[in-house]
GUMAR-616586 format. One line per 5 residues: number of its first residue (from 0); for each residue y, z, x of N, C-alpha, C. Coordinates in pm, whole numbers. Layout:
! residues N
NUM) Y,Z,X,Y,Z,X,Y,Z,X | ...
! end
This chain:
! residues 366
0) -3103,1273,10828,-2992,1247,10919,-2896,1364,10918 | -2858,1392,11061,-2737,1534,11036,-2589,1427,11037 | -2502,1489,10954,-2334,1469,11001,-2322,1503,11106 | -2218,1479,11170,-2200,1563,11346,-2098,1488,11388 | -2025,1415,11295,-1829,1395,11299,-1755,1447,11302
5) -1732,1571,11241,-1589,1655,11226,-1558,1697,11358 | -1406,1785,11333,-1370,1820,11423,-1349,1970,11412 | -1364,2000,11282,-1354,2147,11284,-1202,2186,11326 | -1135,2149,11260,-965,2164,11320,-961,2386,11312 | -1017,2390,11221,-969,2548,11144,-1034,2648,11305
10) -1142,2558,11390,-1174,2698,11485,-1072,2607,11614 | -982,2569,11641,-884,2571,11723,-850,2717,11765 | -879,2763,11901,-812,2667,11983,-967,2643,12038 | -1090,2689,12033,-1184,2668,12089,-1235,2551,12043 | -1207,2480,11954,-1236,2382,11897,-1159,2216,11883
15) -1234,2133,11996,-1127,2004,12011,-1218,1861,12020 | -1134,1796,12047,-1176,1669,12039,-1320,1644,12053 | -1358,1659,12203,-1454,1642,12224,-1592,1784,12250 | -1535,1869,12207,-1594,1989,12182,-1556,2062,12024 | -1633,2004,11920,-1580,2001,11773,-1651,2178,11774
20) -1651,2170,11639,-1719,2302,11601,-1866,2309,11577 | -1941,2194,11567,-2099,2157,11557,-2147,2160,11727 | -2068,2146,11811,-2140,2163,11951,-2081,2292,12046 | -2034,2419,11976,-1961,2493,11961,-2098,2638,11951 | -2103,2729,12036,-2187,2869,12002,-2107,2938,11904
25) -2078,2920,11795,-1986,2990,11707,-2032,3138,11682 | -2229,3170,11604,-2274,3249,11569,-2381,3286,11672 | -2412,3218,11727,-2487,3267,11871,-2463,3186,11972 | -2592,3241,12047,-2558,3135,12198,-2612,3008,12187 | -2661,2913,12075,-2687,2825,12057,-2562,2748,12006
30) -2571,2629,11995,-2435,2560,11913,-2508,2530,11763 | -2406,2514,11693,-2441,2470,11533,-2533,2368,11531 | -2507,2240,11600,-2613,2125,11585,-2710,2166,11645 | -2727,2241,11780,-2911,2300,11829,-2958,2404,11697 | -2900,2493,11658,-2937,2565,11552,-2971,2503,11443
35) -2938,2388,11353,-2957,2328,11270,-3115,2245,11308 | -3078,2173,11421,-3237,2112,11442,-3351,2202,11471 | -3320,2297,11535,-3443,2412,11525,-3444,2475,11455 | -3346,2469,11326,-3416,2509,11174,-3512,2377,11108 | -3511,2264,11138,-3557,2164,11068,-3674,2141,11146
40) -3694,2164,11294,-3808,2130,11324,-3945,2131,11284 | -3928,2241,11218,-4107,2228,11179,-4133,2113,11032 | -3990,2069,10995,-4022,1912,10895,-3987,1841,10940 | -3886,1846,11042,-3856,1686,11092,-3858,1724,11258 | -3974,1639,11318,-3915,1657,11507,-3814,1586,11507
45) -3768,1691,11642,-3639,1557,11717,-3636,1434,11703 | -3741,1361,11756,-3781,1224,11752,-3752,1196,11613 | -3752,1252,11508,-3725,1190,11363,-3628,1197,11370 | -3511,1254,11409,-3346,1282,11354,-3273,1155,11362 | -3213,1122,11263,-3087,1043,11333,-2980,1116,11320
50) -2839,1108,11382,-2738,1198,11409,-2597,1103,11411 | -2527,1105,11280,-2394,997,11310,-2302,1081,11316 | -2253,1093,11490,-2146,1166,11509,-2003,1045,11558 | -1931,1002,11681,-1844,970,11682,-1791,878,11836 | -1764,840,11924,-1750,765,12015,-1704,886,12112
55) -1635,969,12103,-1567,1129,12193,-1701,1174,12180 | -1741,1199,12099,-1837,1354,12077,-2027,1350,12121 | -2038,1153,12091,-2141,1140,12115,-2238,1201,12211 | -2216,1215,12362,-2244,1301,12538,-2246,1397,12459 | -2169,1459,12398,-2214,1584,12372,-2345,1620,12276
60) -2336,1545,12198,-2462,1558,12084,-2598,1513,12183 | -2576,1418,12241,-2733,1370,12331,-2709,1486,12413 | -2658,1576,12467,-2686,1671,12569,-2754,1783,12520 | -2698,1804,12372,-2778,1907,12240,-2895,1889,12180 | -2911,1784,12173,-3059,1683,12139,-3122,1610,12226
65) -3148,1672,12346,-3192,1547,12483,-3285,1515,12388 | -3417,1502,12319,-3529,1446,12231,-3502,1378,12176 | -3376,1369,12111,-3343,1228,12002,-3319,1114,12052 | -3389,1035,11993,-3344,910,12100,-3223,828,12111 | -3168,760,12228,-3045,724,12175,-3039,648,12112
70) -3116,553,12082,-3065,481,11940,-3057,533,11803 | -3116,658,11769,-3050,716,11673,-2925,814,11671 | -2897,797,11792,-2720,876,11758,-2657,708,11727 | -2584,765,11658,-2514,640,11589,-2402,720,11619 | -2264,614,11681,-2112,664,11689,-2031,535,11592
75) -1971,661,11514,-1892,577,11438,-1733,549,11558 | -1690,377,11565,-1584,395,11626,-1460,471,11567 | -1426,439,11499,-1314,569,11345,-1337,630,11273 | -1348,714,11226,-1385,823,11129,-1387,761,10954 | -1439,734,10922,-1451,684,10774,-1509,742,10674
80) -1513,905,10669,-1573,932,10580,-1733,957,10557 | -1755,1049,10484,-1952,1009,10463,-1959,909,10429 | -1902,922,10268,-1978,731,10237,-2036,656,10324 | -1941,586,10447,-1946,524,10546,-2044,596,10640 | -2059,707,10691,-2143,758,10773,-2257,753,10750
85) -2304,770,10596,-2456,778,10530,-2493,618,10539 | -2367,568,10446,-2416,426,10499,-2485,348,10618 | -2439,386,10747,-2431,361,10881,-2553,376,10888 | -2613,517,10850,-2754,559,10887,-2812,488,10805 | -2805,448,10666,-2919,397,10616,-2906,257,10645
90) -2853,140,10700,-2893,17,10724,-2970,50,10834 | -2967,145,10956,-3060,141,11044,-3117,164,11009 | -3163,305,10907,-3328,359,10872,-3407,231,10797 | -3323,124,10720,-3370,20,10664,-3451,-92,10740 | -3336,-74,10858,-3406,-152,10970,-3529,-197,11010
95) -3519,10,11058,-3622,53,11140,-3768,68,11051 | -3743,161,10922,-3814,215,10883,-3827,208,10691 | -3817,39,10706,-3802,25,10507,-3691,109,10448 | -3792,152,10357,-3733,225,10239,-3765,358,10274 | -3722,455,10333,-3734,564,10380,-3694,648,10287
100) -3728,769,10318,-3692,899,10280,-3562,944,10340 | -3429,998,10271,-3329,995,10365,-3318,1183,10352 | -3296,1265,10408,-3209,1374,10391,-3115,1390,10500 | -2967,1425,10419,-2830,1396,10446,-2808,1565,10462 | -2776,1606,10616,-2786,1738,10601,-2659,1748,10675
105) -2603,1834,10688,-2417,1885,10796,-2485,1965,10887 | -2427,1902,11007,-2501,1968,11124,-2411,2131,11145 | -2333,2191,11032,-2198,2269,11141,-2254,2388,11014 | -2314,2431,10934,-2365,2510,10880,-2515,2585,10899 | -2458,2772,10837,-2513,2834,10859,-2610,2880,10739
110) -2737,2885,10786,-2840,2967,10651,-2922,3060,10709 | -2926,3157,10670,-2951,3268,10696,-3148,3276,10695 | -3176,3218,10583,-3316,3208,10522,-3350,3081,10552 | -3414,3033,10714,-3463,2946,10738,-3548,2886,10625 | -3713,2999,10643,-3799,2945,10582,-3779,2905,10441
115) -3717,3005,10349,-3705,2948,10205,-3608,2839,10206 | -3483,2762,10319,-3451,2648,10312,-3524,2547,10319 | -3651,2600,10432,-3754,2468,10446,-3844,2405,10288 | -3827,2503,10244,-3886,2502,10088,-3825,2440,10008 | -3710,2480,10018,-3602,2411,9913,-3648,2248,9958
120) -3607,2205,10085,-3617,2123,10154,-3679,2010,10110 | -3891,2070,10099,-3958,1993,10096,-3972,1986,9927 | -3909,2029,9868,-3930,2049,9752,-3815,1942,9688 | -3674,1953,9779,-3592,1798,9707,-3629,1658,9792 | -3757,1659,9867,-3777,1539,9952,-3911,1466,9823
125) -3934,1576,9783,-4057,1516,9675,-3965,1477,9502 | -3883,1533,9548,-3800,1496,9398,-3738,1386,9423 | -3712,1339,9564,-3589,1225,9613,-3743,1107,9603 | -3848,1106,9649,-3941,1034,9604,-3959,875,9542 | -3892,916,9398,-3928,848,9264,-3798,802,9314
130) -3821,640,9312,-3656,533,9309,-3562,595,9222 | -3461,590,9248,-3313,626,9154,-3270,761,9174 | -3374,864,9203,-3340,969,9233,-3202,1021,9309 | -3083,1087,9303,-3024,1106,9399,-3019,1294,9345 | -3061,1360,9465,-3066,1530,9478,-2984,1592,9592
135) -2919,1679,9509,-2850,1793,9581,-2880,1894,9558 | -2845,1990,9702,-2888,2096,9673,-2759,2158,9635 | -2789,2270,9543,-2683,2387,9512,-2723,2537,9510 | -2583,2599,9557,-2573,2736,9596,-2574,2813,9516 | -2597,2929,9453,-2575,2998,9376,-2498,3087,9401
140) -2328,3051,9325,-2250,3141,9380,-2252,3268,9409 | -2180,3358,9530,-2205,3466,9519,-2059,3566,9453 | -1961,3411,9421,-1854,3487,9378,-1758,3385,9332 | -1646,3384,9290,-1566,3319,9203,-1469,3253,9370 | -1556,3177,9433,-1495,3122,9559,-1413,2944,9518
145) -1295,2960,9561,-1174,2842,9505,-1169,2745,9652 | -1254,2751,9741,-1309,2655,9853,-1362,2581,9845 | -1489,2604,9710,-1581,2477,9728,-1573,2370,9645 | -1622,2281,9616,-1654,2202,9477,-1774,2236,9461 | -1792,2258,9282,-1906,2280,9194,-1975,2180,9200
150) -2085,2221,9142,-2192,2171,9060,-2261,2195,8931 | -2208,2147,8793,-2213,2197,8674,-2321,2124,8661 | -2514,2198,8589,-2660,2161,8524,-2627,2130,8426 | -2675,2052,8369,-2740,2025,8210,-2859,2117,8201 | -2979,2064,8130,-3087,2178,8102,-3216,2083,8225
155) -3316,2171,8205,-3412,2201,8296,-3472,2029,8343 | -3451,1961,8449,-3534,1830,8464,-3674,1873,8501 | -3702,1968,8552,-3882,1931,8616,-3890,2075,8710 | -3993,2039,8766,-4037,2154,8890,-4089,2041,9002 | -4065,2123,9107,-4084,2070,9205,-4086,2144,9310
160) -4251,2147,9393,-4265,2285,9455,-4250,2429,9426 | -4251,2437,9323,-4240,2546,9240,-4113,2565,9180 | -4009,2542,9263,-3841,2598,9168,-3827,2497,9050 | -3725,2528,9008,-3660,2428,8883,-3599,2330,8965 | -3491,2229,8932,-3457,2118,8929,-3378,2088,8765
165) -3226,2057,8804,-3180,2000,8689,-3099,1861,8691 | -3096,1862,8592,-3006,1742,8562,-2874,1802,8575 | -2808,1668,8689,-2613,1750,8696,-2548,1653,8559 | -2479,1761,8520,-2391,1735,8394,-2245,1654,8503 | -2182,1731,8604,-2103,1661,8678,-2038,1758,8790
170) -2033,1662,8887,-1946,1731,9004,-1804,1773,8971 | -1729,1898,9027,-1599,1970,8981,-1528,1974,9132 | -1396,1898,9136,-1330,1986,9231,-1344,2100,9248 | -1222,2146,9429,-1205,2329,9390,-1110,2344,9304 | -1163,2434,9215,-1130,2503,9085,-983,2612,9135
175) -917,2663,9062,-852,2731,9066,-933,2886,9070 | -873,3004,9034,-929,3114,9051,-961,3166,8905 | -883,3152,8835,-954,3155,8675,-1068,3065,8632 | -1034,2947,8673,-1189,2845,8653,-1255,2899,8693 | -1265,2947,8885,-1414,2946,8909,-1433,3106,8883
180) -1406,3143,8783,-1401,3320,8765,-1535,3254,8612 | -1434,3151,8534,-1576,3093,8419,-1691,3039,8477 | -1615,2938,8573,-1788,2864,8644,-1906,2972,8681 | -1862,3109,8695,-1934,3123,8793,-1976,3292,8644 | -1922,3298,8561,-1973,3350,8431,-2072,3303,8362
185) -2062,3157,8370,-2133,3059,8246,-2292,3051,8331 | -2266,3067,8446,-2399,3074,8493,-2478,2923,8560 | -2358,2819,8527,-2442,2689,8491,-2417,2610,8592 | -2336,2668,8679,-2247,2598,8836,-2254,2652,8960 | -2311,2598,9080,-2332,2560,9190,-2266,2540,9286
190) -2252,2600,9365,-2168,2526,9474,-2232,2440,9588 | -2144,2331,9612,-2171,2182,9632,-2170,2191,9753 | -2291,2220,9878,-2299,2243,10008,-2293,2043,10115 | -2307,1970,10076,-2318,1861,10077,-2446,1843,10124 | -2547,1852,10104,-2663,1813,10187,-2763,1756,10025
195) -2816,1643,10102,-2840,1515,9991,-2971,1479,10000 | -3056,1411,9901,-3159,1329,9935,-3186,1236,9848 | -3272,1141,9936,-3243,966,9841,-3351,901,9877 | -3386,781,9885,-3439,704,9926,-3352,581,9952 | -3389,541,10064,-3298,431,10141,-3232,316,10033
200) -3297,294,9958,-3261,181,9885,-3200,242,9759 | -3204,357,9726,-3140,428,9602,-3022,432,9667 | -2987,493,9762,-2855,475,9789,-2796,376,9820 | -2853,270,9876,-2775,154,9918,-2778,34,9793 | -2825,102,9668,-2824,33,9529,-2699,91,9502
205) -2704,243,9498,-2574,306,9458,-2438,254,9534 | -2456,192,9652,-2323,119,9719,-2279,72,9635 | -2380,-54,9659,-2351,-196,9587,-2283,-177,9481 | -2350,-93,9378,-2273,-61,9226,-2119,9,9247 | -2113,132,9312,-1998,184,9337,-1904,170,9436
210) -1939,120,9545,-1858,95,9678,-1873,-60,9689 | -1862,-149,9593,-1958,-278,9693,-1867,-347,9807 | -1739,-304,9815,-1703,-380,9922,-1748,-319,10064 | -1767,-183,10075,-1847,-110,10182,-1983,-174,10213 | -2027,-170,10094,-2205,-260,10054,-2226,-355,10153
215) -2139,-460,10138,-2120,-591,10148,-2086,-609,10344 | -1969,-508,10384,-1941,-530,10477,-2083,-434,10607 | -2158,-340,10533,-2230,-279,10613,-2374,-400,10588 | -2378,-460,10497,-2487,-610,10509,-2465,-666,10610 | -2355,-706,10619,-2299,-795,10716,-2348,-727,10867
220) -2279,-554,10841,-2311,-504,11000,-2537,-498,11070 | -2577,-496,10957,-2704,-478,10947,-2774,-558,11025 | -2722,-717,10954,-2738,-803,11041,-2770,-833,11211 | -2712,-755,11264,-2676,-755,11402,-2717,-652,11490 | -2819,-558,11392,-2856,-450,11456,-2966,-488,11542
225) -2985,-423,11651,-3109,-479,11754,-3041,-595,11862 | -2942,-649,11833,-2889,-770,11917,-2793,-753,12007 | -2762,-789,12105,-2609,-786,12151,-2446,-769,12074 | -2475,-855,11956,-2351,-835,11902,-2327,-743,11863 | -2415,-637,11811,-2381,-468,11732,-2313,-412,11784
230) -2273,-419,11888,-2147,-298,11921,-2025,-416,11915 | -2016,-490,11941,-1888,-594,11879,-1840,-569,11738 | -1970,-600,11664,-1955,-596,11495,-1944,-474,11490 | -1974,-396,11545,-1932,-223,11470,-1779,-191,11482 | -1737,-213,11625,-1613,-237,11635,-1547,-302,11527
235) -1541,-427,11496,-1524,-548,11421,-1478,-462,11275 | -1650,-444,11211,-1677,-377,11073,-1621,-281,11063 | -1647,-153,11120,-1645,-25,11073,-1518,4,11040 | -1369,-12,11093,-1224,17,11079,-1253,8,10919 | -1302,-175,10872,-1248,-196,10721,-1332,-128,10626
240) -1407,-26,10642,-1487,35,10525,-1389,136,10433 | -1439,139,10312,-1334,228,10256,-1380,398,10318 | -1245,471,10312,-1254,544,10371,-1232,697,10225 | -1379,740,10218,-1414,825,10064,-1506,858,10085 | -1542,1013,10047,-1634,1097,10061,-1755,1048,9964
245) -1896,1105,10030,-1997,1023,9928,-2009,1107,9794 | -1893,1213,9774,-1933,1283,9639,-1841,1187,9557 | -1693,1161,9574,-1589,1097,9534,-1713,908,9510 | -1736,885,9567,-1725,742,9629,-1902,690,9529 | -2017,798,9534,-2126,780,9437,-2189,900,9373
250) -2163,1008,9412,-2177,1147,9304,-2095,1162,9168 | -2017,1145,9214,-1917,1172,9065,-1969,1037,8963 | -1922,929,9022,-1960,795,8938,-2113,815,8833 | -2214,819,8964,-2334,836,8909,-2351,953,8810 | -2293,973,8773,-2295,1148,8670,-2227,1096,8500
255) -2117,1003,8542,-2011,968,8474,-2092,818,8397 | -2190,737,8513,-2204,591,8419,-2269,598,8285 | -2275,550,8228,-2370,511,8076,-2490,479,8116 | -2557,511,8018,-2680,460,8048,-2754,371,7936 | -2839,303,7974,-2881,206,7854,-2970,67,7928
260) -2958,-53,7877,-3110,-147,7936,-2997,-189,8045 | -2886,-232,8026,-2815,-318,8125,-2824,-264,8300 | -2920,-386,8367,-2945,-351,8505,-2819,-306,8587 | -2680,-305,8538,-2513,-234,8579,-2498,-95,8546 | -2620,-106,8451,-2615,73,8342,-2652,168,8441
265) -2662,240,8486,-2745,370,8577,-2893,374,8534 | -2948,359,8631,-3027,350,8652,-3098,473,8772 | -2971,556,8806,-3057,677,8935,-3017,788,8791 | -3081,892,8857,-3053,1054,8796,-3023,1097,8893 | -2887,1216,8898,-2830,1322,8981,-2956,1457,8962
270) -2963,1496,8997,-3042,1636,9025,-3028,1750,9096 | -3017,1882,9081,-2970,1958,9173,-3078,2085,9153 | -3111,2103,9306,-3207,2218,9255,-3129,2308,9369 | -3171,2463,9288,-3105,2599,9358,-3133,2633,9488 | -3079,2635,9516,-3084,2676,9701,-3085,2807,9699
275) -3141,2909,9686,-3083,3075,9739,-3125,3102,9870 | -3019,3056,9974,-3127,3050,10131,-2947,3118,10200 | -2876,3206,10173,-2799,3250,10265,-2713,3165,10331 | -2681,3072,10262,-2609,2966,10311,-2402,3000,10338 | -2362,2936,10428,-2252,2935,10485,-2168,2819,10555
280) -2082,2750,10488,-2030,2671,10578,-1944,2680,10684 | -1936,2840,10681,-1855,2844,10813,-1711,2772,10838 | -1675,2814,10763,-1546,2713,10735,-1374,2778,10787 | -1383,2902,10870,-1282,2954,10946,-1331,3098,10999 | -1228,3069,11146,-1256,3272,11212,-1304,3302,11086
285) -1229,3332,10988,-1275,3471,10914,-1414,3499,10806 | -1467,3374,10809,-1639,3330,10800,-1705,3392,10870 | -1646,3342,11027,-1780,3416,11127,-1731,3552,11135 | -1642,3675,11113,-1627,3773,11134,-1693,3787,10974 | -1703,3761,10866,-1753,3835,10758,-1916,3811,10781
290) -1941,3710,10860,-2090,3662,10870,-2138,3796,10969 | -2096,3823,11081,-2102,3904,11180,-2099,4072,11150 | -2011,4106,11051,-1955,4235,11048,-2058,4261,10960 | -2131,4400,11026,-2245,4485,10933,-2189,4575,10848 | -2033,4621,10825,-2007,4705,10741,-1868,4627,10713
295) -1762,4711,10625,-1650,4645,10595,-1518,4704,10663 | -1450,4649,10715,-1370,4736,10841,-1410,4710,11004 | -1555,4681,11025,-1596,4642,11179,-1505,4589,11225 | -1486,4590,11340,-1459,4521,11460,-1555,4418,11471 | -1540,4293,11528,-1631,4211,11526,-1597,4125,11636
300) -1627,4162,11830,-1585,4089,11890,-1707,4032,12008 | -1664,3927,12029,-1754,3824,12126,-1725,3788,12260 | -1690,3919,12349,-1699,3940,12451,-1621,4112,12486 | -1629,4130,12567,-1573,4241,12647,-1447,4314,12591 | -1423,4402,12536,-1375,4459,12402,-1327,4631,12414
305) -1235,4708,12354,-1236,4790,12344,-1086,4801,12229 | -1128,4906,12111,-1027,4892,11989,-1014,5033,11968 | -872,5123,11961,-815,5241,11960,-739,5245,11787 | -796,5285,11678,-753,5322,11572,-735,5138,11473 | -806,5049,11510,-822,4886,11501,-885,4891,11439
310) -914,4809,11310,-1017,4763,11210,-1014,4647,11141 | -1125,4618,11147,-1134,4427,11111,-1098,4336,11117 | -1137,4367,11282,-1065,4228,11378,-1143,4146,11424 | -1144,4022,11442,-1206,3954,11500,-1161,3917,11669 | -1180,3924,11755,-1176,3915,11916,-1292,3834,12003
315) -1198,3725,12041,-1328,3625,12106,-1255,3620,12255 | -1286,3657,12373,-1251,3586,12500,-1380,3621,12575 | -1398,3443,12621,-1502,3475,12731,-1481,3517,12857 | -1372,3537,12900,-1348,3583,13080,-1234,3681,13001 | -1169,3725,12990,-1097,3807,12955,-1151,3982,12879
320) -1141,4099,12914,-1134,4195,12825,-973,4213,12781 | -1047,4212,12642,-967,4236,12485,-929,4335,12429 | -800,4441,12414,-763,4585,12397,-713,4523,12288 | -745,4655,12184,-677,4652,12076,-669,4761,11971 | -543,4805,11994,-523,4928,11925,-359,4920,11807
325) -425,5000,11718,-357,5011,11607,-341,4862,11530 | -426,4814,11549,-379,4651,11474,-489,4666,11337 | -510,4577,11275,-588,4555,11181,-604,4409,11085 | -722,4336,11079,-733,4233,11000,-687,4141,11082 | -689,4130,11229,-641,3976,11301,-793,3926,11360
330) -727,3798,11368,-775,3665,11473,-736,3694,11567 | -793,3674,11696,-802,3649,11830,-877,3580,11904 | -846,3506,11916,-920,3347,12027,-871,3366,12170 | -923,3348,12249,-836,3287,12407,-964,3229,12444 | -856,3076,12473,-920,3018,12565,-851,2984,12708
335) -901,2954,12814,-827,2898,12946,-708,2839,12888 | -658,2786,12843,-487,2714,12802,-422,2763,12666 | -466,2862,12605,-447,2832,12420,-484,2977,12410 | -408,3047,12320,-395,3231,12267,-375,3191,12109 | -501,3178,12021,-458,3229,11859,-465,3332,11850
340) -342,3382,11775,-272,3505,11700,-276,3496,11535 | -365,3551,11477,-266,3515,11304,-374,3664,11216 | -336,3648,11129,-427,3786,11002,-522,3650,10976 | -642,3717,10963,-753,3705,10874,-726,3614,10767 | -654,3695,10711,-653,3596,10576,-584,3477,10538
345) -548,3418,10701,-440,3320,10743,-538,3219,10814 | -669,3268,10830,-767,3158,10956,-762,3035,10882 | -788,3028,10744,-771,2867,10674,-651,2807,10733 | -525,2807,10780,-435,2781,10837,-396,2730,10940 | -529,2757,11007,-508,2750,11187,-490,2560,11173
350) -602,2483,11090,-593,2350,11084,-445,2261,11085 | -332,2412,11051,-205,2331,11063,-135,2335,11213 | -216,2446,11320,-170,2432,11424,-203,2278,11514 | -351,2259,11458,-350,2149,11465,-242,1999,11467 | -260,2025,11321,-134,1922,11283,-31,1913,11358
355) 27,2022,11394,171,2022,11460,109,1954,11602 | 23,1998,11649,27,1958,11808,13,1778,11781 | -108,1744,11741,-70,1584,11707,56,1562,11680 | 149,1616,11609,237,1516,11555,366,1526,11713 | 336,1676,11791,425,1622,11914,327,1621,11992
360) 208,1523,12036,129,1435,12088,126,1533,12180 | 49,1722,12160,-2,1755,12295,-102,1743,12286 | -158,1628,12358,-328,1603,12397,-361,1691,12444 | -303,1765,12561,-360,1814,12657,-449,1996,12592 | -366,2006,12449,-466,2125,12381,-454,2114,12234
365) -543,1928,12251,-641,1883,12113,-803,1823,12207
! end
């Protein structure tokens, strides 16, 4: 199943309600969610995907995926979090399709190394397998980065498809800059891309134990799938789910329970095997200009352009040519209604231009 909820507040102004950053040509002329499924195609067709994006955004995702069918776009009516989103998908895959194989992938990320992701891939779908299993993949830092949350191994669990596979000792917030200067010394920590694998009923065991009032109320919604009432009850259900990420909500827990005979004891293993596939979450302008720029200093612009004594700028207008001289290290967006201005090292920020416009309710450029 891909995510395909967010909104991507940080690529504002090109980035809104109903045009998030997953249906968005950020790094080419494809959008993030077509790029993501035609990295997965050759393991999963269209026809296999399910896709829980959102009630705004949905038209857009079936226009990106005409192949998927619509009953697997699933729209959440409110935003609730993965927990809730993974959830969503797995009472249908339960539905539809037993005890399935689940992989939990983010439709709005970039990997550079298709094929060795497909590897990684099939290699945590055979580890997710065996009941109880729950696998993540992890990054191997390329630097003492205070963005992500870790992933701290224990020692070696197995092979699988050839790589290693470990046992997670435990999930880490983002670290400060001295922490992740050790995390990323000690050799033994990961960064936590969110993309998951389970089997349908491993995770929806892991509810019950850790979320059960979510558990309980997505039973209830299950019920009703296939019938008339499901879009009532989704309405109905979905507002009251708790609203917690699935690392917070059954990663962390599952790392943390005891173990021993008691059927309450843990009973799954966390697992994380190494990803080295060029991975990127793309997580502001100044992502896609470091993703883009072949040297250090480029110019890095996405349309019609010309820069007089300028270096390491980023410049996006699609109908507009873009002059730029004597500047250095900015953002530049234009869209038809909306001009971002800010340094580089300010793009994490843009999410507060956001903020401000909600809070004096301009719809008209969210």
């Amino acid at each position: 199943m891909l995510l395909a909820g967010g909104r991507g507040t940080r690529f504002w102004p090109r980035s809104r309600t109903r045009t998030p950053k997953q249906l968005l040509d950020i790094i080419s002329s494809k959008s993030m969610l077509r790029e993501t499924a035609d990295r997965l195609a050759p393991l999963f067709p269209e026809n296999r995907l399910w896709v829980v994006t959102n009630d705004q955004q949905a038209a857009g995702v079936r226009r990106e995926l005409p192949r998927v069918p619509h009953k697997q776009i699933l729209a959440e009516p409110v935003g609730r979090n993965t927990a809730a989103a993974i959830g969503l998908a797995a009472i249908h895959l339960a539905q539809e399709h037993g005890d399935a194989l689940m992989a939990v992938l983010p439709a709005d990320h970039h990997i550079a190394d298709a094929a060795q992701y497909r590897k990684v891939v099939r290699a945590a779908m055979k580890a997710a397998r065996s009941p109880g299993n729950l696998v993540v993949l992890g990054i191997p830092p390329s630097g003492p980065e205070t963005g992500f949350g870790y992933i701290e191994r224990a020692g070696a669990a197995a092979r699988f498809g050839g790589g290693p596979a470990y046992i997670v000792r435990r999930f880490t917030e983002k670290p400060n800059a001295a922490r992740a200067k050790r995390y990323v010394a000690s050799g033994r920590y990961f960064w936590n891309a969110g993309m998951f694998f389970w089997r349908v009923s491993t995770f929806l065991e892991c509810l019950r134990k850790y979320l059960p009032k979510t558990w309980h109320a997505l039973g209830e919604l299950q019920q009703s799938i296939g019938t008339p009432e499901y879009a009532r009850a989704l309405k109905r259900i979905y507002p009251c789910l708790e609203n917690i990420s699935v690392d917070y909500a059954i990663m962390e827990p599952a790392t943390r329970a005891p173990r021993g005979k008691s059927k309450e004891r843990a009973a799954e293993h966390v697992v994380v095997l190494p990803a080295k596939i060029g991975w990127s979450d793309i997580g502001s302008w100044t992502a896609v200009h470091e993703l883009l720029a072949r040297k250090r200093g480029e110019n890095v612009s996405l349309g019609d352009s010309f820069a007089l004594d300028a270096t390491g700028n980023f410049l996006w207008s699609r109908k507009k040519f873009v002059a730029a001289i004597g500047v250095r290290d900015l953002v530049v967006v234009e869209t038809d209604d909306a001009l971002l201005i800010c340094p580089r090292g300010r793009a994490q920020d843009v999410g507060e231009v956001v903020k401000w416009l909600e809070k004096k309710r301009r719809r008209d450029l969210l």
